[in-house]
C-alpha positions as CSV (number, residue, x, y, z in Angstrom):
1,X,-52.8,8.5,-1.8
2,X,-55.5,6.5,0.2
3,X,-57.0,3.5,-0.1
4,X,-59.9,4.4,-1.8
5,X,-58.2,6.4,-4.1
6,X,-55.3,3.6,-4.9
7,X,-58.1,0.6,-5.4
8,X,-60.2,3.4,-7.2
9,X,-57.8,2.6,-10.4
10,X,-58.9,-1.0,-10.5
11,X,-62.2,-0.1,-11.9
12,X,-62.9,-1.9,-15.3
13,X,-62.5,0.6,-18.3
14,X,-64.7,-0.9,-20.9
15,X,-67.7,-2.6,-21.1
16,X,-67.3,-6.2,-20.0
17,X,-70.7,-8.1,-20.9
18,X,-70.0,-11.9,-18.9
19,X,-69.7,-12.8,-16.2
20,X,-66.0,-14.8,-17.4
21,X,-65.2,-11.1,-18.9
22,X,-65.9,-9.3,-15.7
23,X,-63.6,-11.6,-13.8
24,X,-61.0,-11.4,-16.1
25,X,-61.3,-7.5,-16.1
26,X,-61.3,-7.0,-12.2
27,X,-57.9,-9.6,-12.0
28,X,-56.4,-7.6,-14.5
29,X,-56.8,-4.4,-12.5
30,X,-56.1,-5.4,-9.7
31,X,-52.5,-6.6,-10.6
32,X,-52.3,-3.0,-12.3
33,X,-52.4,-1.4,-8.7
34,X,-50.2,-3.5,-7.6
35,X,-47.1,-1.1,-7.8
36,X,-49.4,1.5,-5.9
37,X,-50.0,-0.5,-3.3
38,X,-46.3,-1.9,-3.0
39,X,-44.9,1.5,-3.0
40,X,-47.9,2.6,-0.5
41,X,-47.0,-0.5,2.2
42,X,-43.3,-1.1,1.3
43,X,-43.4,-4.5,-0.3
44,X,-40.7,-5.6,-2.4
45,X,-40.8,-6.5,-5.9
46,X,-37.6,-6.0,-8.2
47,X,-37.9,-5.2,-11.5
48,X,-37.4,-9.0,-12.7
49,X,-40.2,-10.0,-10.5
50,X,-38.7,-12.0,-8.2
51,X,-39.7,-9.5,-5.1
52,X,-35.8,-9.9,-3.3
53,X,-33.9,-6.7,-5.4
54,X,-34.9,-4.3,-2.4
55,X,-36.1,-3.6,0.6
56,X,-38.2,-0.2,0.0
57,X,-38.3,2.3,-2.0
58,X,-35.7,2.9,-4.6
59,X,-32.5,5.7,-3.6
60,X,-29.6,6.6,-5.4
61,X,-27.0,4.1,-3.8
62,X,-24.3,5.0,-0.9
63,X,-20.4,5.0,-2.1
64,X,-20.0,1.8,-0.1
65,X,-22.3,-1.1,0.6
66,X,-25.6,-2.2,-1.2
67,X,-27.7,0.1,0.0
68,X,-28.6,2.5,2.8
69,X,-30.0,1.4,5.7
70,X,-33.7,1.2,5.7
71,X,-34.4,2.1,9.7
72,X,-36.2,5.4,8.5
73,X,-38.3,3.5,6.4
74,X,-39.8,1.7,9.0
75,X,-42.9,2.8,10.9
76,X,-42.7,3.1,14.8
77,X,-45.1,0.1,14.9
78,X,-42.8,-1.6,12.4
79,X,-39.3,-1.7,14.7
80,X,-38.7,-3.7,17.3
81,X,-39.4,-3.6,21.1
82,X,-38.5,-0.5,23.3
83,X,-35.8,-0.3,24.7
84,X,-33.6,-0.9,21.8
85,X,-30.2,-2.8,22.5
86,X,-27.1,-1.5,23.0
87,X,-25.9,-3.2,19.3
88,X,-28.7,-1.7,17.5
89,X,-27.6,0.7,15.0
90,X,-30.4,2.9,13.8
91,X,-27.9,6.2,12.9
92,X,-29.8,7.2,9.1
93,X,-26.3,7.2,8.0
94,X,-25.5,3.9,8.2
95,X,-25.1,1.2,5.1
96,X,-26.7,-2.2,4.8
97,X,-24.0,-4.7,3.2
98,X,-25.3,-8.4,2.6
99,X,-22.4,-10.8,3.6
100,X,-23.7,-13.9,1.9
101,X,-26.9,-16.6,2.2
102,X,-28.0,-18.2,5.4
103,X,-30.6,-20.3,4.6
104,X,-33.0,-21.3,2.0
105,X,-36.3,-22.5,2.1
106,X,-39.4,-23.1,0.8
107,X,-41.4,-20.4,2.4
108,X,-38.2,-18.1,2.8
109,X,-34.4,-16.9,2.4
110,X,-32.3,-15.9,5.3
111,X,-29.1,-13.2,4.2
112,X,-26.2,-12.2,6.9
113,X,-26.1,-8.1,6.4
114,X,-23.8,-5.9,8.3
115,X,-25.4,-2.8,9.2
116,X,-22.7,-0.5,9.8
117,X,-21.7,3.0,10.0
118,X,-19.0,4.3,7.5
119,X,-16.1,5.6,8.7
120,X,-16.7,4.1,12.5
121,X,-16.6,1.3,14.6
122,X,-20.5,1.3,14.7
123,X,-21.8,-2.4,12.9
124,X,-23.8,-5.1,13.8
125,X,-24.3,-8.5,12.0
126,X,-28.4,-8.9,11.3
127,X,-30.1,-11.8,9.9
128,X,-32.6,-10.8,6.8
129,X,-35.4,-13.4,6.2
130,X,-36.9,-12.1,2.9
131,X,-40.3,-14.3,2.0
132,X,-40.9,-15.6,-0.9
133,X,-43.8,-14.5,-3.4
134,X,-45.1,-14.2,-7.1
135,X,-43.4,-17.0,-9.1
136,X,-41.7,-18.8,-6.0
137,X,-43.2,-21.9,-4.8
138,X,-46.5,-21.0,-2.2
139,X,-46.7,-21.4,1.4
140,X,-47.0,-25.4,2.5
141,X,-48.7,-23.6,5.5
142,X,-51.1,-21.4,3.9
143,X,-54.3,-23.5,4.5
144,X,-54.0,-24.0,8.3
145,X,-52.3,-20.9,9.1
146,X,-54.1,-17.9,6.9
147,X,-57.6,-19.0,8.5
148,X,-58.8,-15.8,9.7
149,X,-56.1,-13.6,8.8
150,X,-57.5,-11.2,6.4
151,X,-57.2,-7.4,4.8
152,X,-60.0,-5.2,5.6
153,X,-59.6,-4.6,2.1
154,X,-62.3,-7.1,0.4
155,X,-60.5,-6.9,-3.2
156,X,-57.0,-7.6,-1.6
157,X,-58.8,-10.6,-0.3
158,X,-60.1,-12.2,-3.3
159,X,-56.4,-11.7,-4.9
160,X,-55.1,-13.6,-1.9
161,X,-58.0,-16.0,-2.6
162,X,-57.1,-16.5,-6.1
163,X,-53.4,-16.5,-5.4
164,X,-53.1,-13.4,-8.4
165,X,-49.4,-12.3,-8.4
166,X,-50.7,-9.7,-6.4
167,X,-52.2,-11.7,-3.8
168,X,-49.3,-14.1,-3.5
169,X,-47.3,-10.8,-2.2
170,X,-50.2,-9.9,-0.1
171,X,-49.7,-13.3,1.3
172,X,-46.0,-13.4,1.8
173,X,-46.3,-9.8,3.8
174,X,-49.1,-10.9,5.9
175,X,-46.3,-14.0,7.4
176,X,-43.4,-11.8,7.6
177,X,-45.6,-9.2,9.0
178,X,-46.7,-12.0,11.5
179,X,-43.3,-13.4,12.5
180,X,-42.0,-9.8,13.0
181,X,-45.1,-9.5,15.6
182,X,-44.8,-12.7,17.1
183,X,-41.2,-11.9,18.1
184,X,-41.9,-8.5,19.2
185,X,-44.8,-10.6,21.7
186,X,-41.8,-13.2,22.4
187,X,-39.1,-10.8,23.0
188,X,-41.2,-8.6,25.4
189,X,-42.5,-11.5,27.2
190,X,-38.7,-12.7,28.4
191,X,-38.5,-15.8,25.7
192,X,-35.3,-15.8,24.0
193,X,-35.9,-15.1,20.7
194,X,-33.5,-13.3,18.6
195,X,-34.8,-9.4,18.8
196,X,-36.9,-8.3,15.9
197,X,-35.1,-5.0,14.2
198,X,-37.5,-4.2,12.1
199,X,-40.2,-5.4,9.3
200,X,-40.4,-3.3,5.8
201,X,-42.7,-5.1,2.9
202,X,-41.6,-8.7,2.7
203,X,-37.8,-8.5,4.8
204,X,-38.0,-9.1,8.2
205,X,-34.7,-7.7,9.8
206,X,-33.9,-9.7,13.1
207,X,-30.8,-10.0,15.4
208,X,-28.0,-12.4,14.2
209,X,-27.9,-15.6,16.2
210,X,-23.7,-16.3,15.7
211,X,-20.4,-15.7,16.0
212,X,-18.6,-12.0,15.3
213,X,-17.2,-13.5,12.2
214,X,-20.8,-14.3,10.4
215,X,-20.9,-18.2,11.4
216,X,-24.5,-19.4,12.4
217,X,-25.2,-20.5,16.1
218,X,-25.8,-24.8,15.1
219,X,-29.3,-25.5,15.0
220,X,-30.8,-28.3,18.0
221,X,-30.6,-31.4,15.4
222,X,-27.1,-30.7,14.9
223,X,-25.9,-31.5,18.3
224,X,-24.9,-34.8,19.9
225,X,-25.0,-33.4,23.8
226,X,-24.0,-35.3,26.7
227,X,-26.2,-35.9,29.5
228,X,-25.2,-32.5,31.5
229,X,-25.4,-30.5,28.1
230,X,-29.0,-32.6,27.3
231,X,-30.5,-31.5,30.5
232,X,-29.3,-27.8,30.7
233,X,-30.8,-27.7,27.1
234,X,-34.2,-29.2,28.4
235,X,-34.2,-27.0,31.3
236,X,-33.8,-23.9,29.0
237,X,-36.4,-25.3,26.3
238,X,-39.2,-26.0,29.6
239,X,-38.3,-22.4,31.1
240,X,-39.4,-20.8,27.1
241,X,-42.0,-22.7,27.4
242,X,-43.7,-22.2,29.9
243,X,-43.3,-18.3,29.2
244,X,-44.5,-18.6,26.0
245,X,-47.6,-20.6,27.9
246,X,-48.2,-17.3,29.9
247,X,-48.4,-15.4,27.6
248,X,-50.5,-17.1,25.5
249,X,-49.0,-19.0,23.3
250,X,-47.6,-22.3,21.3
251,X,-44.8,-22.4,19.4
252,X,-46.7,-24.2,16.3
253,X,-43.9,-25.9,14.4
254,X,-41.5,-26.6,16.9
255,X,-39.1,-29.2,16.7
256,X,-35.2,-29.3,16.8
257,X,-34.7,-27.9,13.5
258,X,-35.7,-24.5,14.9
259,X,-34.0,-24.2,18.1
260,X,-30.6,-22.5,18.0
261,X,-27.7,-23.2,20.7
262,X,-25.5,-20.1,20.8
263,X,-22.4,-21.1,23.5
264,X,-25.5,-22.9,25.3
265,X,-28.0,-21.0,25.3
266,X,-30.8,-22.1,23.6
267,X,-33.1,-19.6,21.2
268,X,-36.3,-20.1,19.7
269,X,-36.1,-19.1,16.2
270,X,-39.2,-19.6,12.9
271,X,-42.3,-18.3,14.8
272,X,-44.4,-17.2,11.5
273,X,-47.0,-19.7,12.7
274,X,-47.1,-19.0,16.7
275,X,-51.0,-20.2,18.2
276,X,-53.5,-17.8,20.2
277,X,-53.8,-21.0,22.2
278,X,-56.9,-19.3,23.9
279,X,-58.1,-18.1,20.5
280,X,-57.5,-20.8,18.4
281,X,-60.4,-23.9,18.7
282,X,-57.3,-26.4,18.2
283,X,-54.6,-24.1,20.5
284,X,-54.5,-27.3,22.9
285,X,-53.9,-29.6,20.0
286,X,-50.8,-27.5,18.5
287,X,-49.6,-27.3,22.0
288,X,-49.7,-31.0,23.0
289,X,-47.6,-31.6,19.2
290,X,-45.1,-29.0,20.0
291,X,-44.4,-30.8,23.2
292,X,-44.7,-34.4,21.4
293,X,-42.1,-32.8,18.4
294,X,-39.1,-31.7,20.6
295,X,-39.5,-34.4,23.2
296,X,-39.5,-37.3,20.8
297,X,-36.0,-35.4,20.4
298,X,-34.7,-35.3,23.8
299,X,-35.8,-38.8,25.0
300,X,-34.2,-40.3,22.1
301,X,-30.9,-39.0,23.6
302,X,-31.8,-40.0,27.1
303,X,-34.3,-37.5,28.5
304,X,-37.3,-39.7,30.4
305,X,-40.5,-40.1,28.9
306,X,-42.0,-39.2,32.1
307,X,-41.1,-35.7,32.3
308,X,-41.8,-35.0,28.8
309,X,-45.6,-36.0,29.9
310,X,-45.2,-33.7,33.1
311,X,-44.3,-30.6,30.6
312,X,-47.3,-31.1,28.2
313,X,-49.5,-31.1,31.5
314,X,-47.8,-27.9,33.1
315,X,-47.9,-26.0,30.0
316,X,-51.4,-26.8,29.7
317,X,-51.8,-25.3,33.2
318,X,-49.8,-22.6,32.5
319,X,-51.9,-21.6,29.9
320,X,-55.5,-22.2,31.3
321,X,-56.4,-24.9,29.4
322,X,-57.4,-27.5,31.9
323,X,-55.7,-30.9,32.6
């Protein structure tokens, strides 16, 4: 069904005579194409509302597991960077099996799954971030973040304007939808970010950031390095960086809270809110906080203030902003 066809259905049936009426008519249409348009673009809402029963569409279940894996459900555009890695599974036969919760957040849930293949050694450990939407608490980012991202769908806008249930899904697929992307920009531009497996609706499926037996990698604000550890982790946070300054970009929201350290290596994780720091009027302003954030961290635990000045310059450099 297109578009057309799907927002066709939202037409008022009845005569609505104010102005108040009208309104009330048009919202209450539009949140009856709602399943439509879910099952058209693969958003997720359960059957008790609370969008996080299901990835896609519904199947009959596999003999083991919670559900079968959802690789074919994916577009091309919608899996992660060619080539894939070695530990990817994307065999249709596999299972998805969630192993227990992450995280929790205001803006999001993070799940360990095992993607695995019965009957072989084929598995991998993923990390699912599921946004939240309809009756979960909103976005604290929405206002400075959403600016210019819009549908080309002019109803779809106005539900995200009026934060309809409808609208607050649209909303929460547009930042998974935006994370997934970022990564895939991240990923292909050398920054170590965990790789992005694949985005469906509202669950963004990304590589698992731990140990083989499900245990997270410690976030940044966790640690208490020494001086060798402190300066092999500032090394590794000015070489992402500056990549990210290459290519384009700022972090956002970066701070130690999301920076991983897997057996010392340092990964960049939440980038929902990365900056076109060429686009963006403010681009220089986000990138002069981001460096401000983390190396408020790292001078607190030694690190001179000097070279946390001669990073916010470089990057600027780096990303042809001036001095």
């Amino acid at each position: 069904m297109h578009d057309n066809e799907i927002f066709s259905r939202m037409r008022p049936r009845g005569r609505a005579t104010t102005r108040e009426e009208r309104a009330e008519v048009a919202e209450r249409s539009l949140d009856d194409a709602f399943a439509e348009y879910t099952a058209r673009y693969g958003l997720t809402v359960g059957s008790n509302g609370d969008g996080h029963d299901g990835a896609g569409p519904n199947h009959d279940g596999p003999p083991s597991g919670d559900r079968w894996s959802t690789w074919d459900e994916s577009a091309a555009g919608e899996r992660g960077p060619r080539p894939y890695p070695d530990w990817l599974v994307t065999e249709l036969a596999a299972v998805d099996t969630e192993l227990g919760v992450l995280k929790t957040g205001k803006e999001a849930d993070v799940f360990l799954l095992e993607r695995a293949v019965p009957g072989t050694d084929r598995a991998t450990l993923m990390a699912a971030k599921r946004y939240r939407d309809l009756q979960h608490r909103m976005f604290h980012r929405d206002a400075g973040y959403l600016e210019g991202r819009r549908d080309k769908e002019s109803r779809i806008n106005r539900a995200m304007s009026k934060r309809t249930a409808f609208g607050r899904e649209a909303i929460a697929g547009q930042w998974a939808y935006a994370e997934f992307a970022a990564l895939s920009a991240l990923w292909s531009a050398g920054v170590a970010v965990p790789y992005p497996v694949q985005i469906l609706g509202t669950e963004l499926l990304m590589e698992f950031v731990g140990d083989d037996d499900g245990v997270a990698a410690p976030r940044l604000a966790q640690l208490r390095p020494g001086p060798d550890e402190l300066e092999h982790l500032w090394e590794q946070l000015v070489h992402n960086l500056e990549l990210m300054a290459l290519a384009g970009y700022a972090h956002g929201d970066l701070s130690a809270y999301n920076l991983l350290v897997e057996d010392g290596r340092l990964v960049v994780i939440d980038v929902p809110q990365i900056v076109d720091v060429i686009g963006n009027p403010h681009g220089r302003s986000f990138l002069d906080r981001d460096v401000r954030n983390i190396g408020g961290w790292f001078t607190a635990r030694g690190l001179h203030p000097g070279r946390v000045d001669d990073l916010g310059r470089a990057l600027a450099a780096d990303a042809r902003l001036g001095g």
